[in-house]
C-alpha positions as CSV (number, residue, x, y, z in Angstrom):
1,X,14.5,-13.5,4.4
2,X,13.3,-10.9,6.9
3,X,15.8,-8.1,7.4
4,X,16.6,-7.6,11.0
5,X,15.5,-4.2,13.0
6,X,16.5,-3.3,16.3
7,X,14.2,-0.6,18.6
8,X,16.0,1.4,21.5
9,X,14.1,2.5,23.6
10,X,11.1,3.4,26.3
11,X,8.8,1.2,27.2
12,X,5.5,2.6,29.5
13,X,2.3,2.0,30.9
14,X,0.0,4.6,29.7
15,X,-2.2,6.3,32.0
16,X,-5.2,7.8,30.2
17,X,-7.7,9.8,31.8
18,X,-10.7,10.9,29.2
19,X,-12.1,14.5,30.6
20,X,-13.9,17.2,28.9
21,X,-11.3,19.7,29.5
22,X,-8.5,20.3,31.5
23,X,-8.6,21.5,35.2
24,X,-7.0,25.2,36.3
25,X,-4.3,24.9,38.5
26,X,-5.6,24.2,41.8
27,X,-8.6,23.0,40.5
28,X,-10.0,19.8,40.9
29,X,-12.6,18.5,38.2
30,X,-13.9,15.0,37.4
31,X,-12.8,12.8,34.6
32,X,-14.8,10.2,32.5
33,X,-12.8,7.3,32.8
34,X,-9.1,5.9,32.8
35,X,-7.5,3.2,31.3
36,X,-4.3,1.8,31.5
37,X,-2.8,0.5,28.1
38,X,1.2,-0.4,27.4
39,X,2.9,2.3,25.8
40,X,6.1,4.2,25.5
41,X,7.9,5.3,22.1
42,X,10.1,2.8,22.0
43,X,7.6,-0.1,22.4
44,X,4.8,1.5,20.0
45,X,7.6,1.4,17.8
46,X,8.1,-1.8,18.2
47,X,4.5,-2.7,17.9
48,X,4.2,-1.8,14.8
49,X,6.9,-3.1,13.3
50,X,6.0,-6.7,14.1
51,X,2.4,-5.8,13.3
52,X,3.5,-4.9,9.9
53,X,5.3,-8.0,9.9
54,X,8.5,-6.6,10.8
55,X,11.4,-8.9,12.3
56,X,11.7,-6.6,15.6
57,X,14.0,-6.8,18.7
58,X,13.8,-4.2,21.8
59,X,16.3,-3.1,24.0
60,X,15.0,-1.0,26.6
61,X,14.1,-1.8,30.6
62,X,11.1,-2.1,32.8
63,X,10.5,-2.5,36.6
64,X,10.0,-5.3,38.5
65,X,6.5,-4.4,39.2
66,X,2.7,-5.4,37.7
67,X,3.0,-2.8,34.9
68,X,6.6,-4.1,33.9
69,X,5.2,-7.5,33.4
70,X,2.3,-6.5,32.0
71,X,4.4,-4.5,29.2
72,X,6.8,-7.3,28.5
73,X,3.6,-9.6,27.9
74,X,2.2,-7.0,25.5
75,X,5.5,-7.0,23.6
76,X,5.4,-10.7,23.8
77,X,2.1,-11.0,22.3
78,X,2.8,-8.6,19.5
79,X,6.2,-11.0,18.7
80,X,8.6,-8.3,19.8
81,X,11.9,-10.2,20.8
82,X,12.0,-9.1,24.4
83,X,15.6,-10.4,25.1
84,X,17.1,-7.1,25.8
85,X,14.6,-5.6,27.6
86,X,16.5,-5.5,31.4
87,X,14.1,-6.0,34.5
88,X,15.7,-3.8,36.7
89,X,15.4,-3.9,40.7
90,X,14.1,-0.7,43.2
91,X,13.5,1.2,40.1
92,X,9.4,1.7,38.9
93,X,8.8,1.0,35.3
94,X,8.1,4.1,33.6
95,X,4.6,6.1,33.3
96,X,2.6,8.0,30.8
97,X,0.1,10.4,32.1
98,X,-2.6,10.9,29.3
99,X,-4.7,13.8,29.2
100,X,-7.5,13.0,26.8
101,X,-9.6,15.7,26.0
102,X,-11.7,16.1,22.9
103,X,-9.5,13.6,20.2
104,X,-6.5,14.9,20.9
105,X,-4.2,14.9,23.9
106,X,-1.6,15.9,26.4
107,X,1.6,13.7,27.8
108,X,3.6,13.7,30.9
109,X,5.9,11.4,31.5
110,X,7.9,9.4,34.4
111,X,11.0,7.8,33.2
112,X,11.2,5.5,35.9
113,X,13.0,2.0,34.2
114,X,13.9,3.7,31.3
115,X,16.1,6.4,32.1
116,X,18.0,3.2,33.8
117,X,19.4,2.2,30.1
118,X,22.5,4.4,30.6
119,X,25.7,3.6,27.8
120,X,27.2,1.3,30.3
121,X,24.2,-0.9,30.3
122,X,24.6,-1.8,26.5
123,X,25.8,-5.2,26.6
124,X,28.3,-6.6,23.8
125,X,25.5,-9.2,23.2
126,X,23.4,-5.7,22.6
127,X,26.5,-4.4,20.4
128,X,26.0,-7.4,18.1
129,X,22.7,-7.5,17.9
130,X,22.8,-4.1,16.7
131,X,26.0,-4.5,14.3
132,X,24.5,-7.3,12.8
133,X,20.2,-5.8,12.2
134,X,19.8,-3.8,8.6
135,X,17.4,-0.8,10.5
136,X,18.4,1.2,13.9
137,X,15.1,2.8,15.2
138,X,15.4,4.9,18.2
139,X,14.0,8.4,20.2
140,X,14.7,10.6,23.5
141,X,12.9,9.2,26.0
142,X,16.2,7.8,27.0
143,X,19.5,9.3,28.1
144,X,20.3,10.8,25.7
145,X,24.0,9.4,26.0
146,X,22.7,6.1,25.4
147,X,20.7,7.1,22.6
148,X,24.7,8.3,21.1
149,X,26.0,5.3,22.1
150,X,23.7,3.3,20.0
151,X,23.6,5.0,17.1
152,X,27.8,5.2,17.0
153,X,27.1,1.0,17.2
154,X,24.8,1.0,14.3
155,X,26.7,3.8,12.1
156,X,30.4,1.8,12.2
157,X,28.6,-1.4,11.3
158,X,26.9,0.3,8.3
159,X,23.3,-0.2,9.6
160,X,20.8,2.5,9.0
161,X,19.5,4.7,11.7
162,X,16.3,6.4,12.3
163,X,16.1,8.8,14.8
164,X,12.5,10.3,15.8
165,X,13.5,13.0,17.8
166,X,10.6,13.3,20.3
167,X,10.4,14.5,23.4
168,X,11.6,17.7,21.9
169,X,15.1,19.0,22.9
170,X,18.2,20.7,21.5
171,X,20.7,17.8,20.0
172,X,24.1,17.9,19.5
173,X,25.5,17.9,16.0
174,X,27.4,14.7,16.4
175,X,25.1,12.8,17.2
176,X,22.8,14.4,14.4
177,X,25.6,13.2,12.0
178,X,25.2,9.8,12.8
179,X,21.6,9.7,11.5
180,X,20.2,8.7,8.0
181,X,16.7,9.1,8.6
182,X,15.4,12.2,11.0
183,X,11.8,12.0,11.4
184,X,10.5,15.3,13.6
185,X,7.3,16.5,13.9
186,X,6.9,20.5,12.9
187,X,7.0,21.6,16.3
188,X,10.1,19.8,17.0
189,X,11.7,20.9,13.5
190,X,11.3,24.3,14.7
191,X,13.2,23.6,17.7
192,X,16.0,21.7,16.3
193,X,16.4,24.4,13.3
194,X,16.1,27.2,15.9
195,X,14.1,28.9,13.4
196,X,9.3,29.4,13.6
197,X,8.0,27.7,10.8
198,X,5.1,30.0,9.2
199,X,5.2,28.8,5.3
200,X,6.0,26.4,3.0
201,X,8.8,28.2,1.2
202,X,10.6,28.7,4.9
203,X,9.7,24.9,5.4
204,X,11.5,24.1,2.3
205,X,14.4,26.3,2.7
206,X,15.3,25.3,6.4
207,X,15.0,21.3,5.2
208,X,17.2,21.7,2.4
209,X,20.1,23.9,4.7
210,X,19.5,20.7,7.2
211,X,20.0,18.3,4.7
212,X,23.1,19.8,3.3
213,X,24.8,20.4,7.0
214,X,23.9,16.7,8.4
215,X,24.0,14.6,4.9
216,X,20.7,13.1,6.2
217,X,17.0,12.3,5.4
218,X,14.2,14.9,6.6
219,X,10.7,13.6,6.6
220,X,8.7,16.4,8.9
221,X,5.2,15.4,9.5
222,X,2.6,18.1,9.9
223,X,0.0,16.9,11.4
224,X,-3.5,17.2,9.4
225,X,-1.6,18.4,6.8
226,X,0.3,15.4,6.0
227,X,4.3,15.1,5.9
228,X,7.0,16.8,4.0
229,X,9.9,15.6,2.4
230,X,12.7,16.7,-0.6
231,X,12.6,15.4,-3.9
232,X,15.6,16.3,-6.2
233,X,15.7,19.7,-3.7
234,X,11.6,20.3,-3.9
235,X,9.7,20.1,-1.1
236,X,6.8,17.4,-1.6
237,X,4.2,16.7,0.9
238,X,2.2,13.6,1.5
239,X,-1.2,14.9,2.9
240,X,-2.9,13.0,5.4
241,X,-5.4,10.5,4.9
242,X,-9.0,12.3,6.2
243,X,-10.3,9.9,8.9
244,X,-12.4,9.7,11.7
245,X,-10.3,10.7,14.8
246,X,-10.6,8.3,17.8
247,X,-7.4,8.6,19.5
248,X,-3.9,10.3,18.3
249,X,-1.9,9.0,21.2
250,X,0.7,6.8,19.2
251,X,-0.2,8.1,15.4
252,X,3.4,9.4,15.2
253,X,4.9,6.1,16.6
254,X,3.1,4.1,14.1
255,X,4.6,6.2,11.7
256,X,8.3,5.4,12.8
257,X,7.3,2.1,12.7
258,X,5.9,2.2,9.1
259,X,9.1,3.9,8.0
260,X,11.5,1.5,9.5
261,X,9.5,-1.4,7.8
262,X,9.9,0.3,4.5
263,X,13.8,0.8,4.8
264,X,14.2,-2.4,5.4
265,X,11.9,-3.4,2.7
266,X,14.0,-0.9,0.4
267,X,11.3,1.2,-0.7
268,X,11.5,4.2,-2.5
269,X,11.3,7.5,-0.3
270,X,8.0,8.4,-1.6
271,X,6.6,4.6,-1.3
272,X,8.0,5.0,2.1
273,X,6.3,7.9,3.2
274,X,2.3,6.9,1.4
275,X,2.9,3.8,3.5
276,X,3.6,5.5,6.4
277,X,0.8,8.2,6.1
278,X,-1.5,5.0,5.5
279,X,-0.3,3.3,8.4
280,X,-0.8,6.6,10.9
281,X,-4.0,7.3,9.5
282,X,-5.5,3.5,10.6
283,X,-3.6,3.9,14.0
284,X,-5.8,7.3,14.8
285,X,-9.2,5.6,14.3
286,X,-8.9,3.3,17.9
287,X,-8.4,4.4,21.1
288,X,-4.8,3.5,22.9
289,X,-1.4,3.7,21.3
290,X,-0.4,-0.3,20.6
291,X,-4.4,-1.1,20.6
292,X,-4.8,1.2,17.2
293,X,-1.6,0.3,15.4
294,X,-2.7,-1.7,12.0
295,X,-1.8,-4.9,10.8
296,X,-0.7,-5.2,7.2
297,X,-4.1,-7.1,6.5
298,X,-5.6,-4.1,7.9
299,X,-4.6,-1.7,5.0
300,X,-5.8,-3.6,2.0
């Protein structure tokens, strides 16, 4: 039997203009092309869940507009339970504005919708399905109250959490508390520790002082460098797979995914990260977040 996972959060349309480079301010410069393509964190997640054959419900909210359909068919498509994803009225489903300039990128965002799933909007239908799934996978491109709320749901009823914390901010410690599985990237590491990261040792030393103060899981992914984690208080890291780069837009989503998959397939921390690291590096060699995330037939 499949164990249950539940995704919170943000759901998107992507916005991606390919350029060259980026204008000045008050310049104006021509692009290459745009396309739009379903996104946010919360529905990449999602994505790749049910593309590696996770069992994957959403809770989240869109617009009742042509890109709020259009998402909600996308999530349909990938078979993402879209019963708690609300349709809400007078409020725009949320945007992604995609600077894409040589393989790599820049993000602004517009809430819109999603900003919409305050606490009060969690539904005791959403309080069960949460209480009863085996794998809580959320991020912060929600309120962040909500993002509490949830995670309070999952942690009383014993279900694991996973908290990518992305976009970057400052988070309380109790809500920190409530999380088993952090997954940062090194930029927002930094942030969250309040402390630059220059080496390896400092890397090592700040993950371990986490670990100890929030009783959690740390898995920091570097970027080309690959991810670190602590085994029996060593610092290990999983380097990246070298690929051709299309597209990074959604490469640390379909790492989420990836890890979420593994918990609930009760992997061992390092089987859980190779798999993710696997999964990521497939996801950067397509262009668009959702379009590049792998299928499990994909990675044999």
């Amino acid at each position: 039997m499949k164990k249950r996972i539940v995704v919170v959060g943000s759901l998107n349309m992507d916005i991606i203009i390919s350029t060259n480079r980026l204008p000045q301010i008050g310049e104006t410069i021509l692009g290459n092309e745009v396309n739009y393509l379903p996104g946010g964190k919360g529905a990449n997640q999602a994505v790749s869940i049910a593309r590696l054959g996770g069992d994957v419900s959403m809770i989240g909210a869109v617009g009742q507009d042509e890109f709020g359909k259009s998402l909600l068919e996308q999530m349909e498509q990938n078979q993402v339970n879209t019963e708690f994803i609300d349709q809400v009225e007078d409020v725009k489903t949320g945007i992604a504005d995609i600077f894409h300039v040589n393989h790599d990128n820049c993000i602004i965002v517009v809430p819109g919708a999603n900003f919409t799933l305050t606490p009060d909007k969690i539904t005791p239908e959403m309080e069960q399905l949460i209480s009863e799934a085996d794998v809580l996978l959320t991020q912060l491109e929600i309120p962040i109250e909500t993002v509490q709320k949830v995670l309070e749901i999952a942690n009383k009823n014993s279900v694991t959490t996973i908290l990518n914390p992305a976009p970057a901010q400052t988070l309380p410690a109790e809500l920190l508390q409530l999380v088993d599985y952090l997954t940062p990237n090194e930029t927002e590491f930094a942030l969250l520790a309040e402390h630059t990261l220059t080496t390896n040792d400092e890397l090592a030393t700040l993950m371990k002082k986490w670990e100890t103060t929030y009783n959690q899981t740390l898995i920091v992914t570097l970027g080309e460098q690959g991810s670190a984690y602590l085994q029996d208080g060593n610092l290990v890291i999983t380097p990246a797979q070298k690929v051709k780069v299309v597209d990074t837009t959604g490469a640390g989503d379909s790492y989420n995914g990836a890890l979420a998959v593994s918990i609930a397939q009760e992997k061992s921390l390092p089987e859980m990260v190779a798999f993710a690291t696997k999964v990521a590096a497939h996801a950067v060699t397509k262009f668009g977040a959702q379009d590049g995330m792998p299928y499990t037939a994909d990675l044999d």
